[in-house]
Structures are given as C-alpha cells and as structure tokens.
C-alpha positions as CSV (number, residue, x, y, z in Angstrom):
1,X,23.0,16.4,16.1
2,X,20.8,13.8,17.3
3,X,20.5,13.2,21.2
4,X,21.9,10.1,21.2
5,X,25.2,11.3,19.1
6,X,25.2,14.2,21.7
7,X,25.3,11.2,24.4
8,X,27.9,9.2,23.1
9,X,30.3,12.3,22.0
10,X,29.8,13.6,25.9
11,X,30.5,9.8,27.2
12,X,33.8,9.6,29.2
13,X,36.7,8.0,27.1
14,X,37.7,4.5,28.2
15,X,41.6,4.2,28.9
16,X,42.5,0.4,29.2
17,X,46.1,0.5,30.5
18,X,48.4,-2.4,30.1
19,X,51.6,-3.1,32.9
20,X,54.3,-5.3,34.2
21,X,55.7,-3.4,37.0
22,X,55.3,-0.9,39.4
23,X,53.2,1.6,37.3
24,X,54.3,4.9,38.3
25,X,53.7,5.7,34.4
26,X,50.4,4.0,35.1
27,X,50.1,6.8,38.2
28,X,50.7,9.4,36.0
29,X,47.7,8.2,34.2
30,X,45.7,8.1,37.2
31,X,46.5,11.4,38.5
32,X,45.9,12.8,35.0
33,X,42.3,11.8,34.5
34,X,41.3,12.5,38.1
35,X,43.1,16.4,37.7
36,X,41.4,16.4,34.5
37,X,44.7,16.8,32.6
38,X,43.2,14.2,30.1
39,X,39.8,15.4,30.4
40,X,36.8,13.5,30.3
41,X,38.9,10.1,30.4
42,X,38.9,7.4,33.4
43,X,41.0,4.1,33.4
44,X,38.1,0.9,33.1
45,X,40.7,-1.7,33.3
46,X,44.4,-2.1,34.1
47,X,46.1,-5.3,33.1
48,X,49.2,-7.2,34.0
49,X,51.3,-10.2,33.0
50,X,52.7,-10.4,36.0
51,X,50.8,-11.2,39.2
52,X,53.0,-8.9,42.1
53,X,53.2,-6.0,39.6
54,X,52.6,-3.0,42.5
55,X,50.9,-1.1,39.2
56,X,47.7,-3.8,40.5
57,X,47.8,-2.3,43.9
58,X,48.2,1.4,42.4
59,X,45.0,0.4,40.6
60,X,43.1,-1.0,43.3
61,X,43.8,1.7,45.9
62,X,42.8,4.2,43.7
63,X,39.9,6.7,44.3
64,X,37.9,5.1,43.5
65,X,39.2,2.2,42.6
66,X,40.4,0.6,39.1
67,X,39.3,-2.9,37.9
68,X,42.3,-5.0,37.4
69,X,43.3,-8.5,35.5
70,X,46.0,-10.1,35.9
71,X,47.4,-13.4,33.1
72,X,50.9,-14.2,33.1
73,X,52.1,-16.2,29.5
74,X,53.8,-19.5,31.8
75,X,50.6,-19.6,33.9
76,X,48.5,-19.8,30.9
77,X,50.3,-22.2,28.7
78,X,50.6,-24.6,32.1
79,X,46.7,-24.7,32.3
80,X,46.4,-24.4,28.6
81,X,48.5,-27.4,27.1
82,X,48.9,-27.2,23.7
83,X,48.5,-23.6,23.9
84,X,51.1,-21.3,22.1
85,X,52.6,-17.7,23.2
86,X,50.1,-16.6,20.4
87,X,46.6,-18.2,21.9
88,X,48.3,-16.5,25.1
89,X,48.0,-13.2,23.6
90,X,44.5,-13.5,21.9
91,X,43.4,-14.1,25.9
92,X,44.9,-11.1,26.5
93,X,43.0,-9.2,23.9
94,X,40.0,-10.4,24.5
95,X,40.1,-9.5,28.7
96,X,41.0,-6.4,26.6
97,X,37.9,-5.8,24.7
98,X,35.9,-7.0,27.6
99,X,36.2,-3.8,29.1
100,X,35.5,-1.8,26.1
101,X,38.4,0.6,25.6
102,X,38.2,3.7,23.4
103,X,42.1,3.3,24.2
104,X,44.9,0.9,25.0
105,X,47.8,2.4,26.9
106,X,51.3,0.1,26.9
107,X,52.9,1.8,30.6
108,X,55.4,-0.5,30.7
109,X,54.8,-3.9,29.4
110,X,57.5,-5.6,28.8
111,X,55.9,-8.9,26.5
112,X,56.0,-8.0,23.1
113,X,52.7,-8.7,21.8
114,X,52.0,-10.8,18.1
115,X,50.3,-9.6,15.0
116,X,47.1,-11.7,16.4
117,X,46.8,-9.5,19.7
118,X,46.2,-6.3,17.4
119,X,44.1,-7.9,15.0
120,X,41.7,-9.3,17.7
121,X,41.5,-5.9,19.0
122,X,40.3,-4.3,16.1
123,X,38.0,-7.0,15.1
124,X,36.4,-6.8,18.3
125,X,36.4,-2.9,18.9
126,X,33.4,-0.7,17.5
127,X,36.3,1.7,16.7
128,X,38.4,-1.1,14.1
129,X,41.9,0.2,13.1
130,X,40.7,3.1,14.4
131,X,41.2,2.3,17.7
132,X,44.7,3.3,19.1
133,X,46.8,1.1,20.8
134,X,50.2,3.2,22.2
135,X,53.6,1.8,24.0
136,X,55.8,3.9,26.0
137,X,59.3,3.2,24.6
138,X,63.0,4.9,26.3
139,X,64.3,5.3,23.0
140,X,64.2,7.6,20.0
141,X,62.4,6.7,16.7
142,X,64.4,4.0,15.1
143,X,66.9,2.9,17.5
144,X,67.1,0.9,20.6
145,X,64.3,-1.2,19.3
146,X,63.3,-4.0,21.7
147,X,64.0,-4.7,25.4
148,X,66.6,-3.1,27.5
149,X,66.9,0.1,25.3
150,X,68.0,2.3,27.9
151,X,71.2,-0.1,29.3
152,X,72.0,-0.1,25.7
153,X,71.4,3.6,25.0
154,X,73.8,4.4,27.9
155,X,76.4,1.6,26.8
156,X,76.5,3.7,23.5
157,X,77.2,6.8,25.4
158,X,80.2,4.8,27.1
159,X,81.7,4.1,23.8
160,X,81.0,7.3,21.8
161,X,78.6,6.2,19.3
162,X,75.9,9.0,20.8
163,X,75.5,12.1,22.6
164,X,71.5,11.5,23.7
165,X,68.9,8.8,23.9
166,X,65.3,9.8,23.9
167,X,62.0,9.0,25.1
168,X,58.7,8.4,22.8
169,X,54.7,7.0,22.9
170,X,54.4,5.3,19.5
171,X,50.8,3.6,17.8
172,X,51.3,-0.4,17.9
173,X,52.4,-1.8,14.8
174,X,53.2,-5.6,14.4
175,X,57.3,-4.8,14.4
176,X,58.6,-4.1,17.6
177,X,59.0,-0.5,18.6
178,X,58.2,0.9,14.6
179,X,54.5,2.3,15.0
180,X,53.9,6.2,14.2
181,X,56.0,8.1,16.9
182,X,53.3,10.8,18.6
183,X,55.1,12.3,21.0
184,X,59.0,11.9,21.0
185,X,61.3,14.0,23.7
186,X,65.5,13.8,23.1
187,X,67.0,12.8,26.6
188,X,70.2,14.5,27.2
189,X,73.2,11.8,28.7
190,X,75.7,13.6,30.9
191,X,78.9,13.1,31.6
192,X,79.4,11.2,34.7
193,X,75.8,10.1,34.7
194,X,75.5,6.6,36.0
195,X,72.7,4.4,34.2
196,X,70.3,5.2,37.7
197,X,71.2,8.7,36.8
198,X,69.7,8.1,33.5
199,X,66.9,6.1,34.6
200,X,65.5,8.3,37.0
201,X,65.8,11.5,34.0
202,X,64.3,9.3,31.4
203,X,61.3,8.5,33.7
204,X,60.3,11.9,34.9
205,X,59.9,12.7,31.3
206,X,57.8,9.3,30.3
207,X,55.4,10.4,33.2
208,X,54.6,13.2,31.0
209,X,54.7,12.3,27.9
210,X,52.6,9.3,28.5
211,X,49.9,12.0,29.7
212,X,50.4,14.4,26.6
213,X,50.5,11.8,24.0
214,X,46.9,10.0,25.2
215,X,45.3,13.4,25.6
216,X,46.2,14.2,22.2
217,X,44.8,11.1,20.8
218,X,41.8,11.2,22.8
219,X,41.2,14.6,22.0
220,X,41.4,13.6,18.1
221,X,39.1,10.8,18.4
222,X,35.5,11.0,17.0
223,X,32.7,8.8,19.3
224,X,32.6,5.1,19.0
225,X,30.4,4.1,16.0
C-alpha cells in the first residue's frame, strides 16, 4: 500500500447531515462520532431548509462546533424568479458537495428531494453512485410511504388494519421512501397508547438506528478515489 492510500484510508469520514427540525436524531449523530460509536467519522456540514430549525443551534454549540447552511425552497424561488422546486434542489446539492461528504445523512428532512438532487450528487462526488445518501423514515419497508407516516401508522392501529408500525434508514432512491432498507426495527403499538405515546417510542429507537445504520455503511466503504 502506497503512503498516500494509507493516508486517505486513515482520513476521517465526512458525515453531511441534512434537517428541518430540532435534530435530536442529528444529536445522536453528534454524540456518536465524538464517543466514537461511529468511529473515525465527524459531521463537516449540517443543513436545513428551514431557518429556526434548533438542529442549527445543536450544530453550532457543539464541541467543537459544526458548520451549518441554511436554504429554505420559498426563500429561494422569491430571489430566484423563474426558478423551479427542481433548480431549488440542485442548490441544495451543490452547498452539499461543497463540503465534500463521504456521506449524506436525511435526520429528519421533511422536503422530498427530485431525481436531479441525487444525480448532482453523484456527478459531483469522487465516490459517484457510490456515495450513500440515507433517510430516516417511521415506517416499515413498503408502507406509510411519504409524509406523516406515523399519524397514519397509528390511525391504522385505531381501525385494525395493523398490530405494529416500524422504524427504518433506507439508501435514497428517486421514489419516495423505496431505497434499500439497511437497518429496519418493528415498533410495537399498544393498547391505550396515544399517538405522543407512540412518538416518543418510535424516536428513542430512530436515535439508534440512525447511529447503527451510518456506522455500518461507513464501515463498508472503501477511500474516496
């Protein structure tokens, strides 16, 4: 092995994690590379579309602290006329790549992103298609696609069309909520549970499976060409 490939295969992995609100799955990222749970990893860039997503000031307080960007889709298309939700997301992309990720982590952001926002990425990227690009999603494989899956999952419950909901970290795929599952965990629904009930089981286990699943995908992942 040459010293240079020794170099770039002992380089710190580059999480770029994407958010909308107040990041505590972002937090379990940050807590995970400084504890070395994902080892030899540290956040370069975390991202919002919305400007008073607490996830920012997670990232900025943070020891030491994260590098943040912030571009919401209405403030873009007003100072962009002519501009589509599509050029919107190529912007994104690109503040994306700018920081050089070996990985993009979705913690909770809630845009669904078009065919051009992967495509940018792995035109940009070193890595190509190689590079992965994972959303957290409160559903199981298959169902609950799309926003709100969790009200829905429990309104199922209600009517006795399931017994659990789930939880997974899927790879990006242009349809919504249908890339490769890598880690999926059933969620059990309880009898009497309210939906905060459910919320609040759900999202202690998305705090760590969002930890397992970019370890393992870090810890799969050659060096950057």
């Amino acid at each position: 092995m040459s010293t240079s490939q020794a170099a770039r295969e002992g380089a710190e992995k580059r999480i770029v994690v994407l958010i909308s609100g107040s990041g505590t799955n972002l937090q379990a990222l940050i807590d995970a590379c400084a504890s070395s749970s994902i080892p030899n990893a540290r956040i370069v860039l975390v991202f919002s579309n919305r400007k008073a997503a607490y996830g920012l000031e997670r990232a900025r307080t943070s020891q030491p602290p994260i590098p943040t960007g912030y571009l919401a889709l209405v403030t873009y298309l007003k100072a962009n006329p002519g501009k589509t939700r599509v050029d919107y997301d190529v912007a994104v992309a690109k503040s994306v790549l700018e920081a050089k990720p070996d990985i993009v982590v979705l913690a909770g952001w809630m845009h669904i992103l078009s065919a051009e926002f992967l495509e940018v990425l792995y035109e940009g990227s070193p890595r190509g298609r190689d590079l992965p690009i994972l959303n957290l999603h409160p559903a199981l494989p298959g169902a609950f696609d799309g926003a709100n899956a969790l009200g829905r999952a429990y309104d199922a419950f209600k009517a006795g069309e399931i017994k659990n909901t789930g939880v997974m970290v899927h790879r990006v795929v242009p349809e919504v909520d249908r890339g490769e599952p890598v880690v999926v965990r059933e969620v059990e629904i309880k009898e009497g549970d309210s939906l905060e009930d459910l919320e609040a089981r759900v999202h202690e286990i998305e705090h760590r499976i969002i930890v397992e699943a970019t370890r393992q995908v870090l810890e799969q992942q050659g060096p950057a060409p």
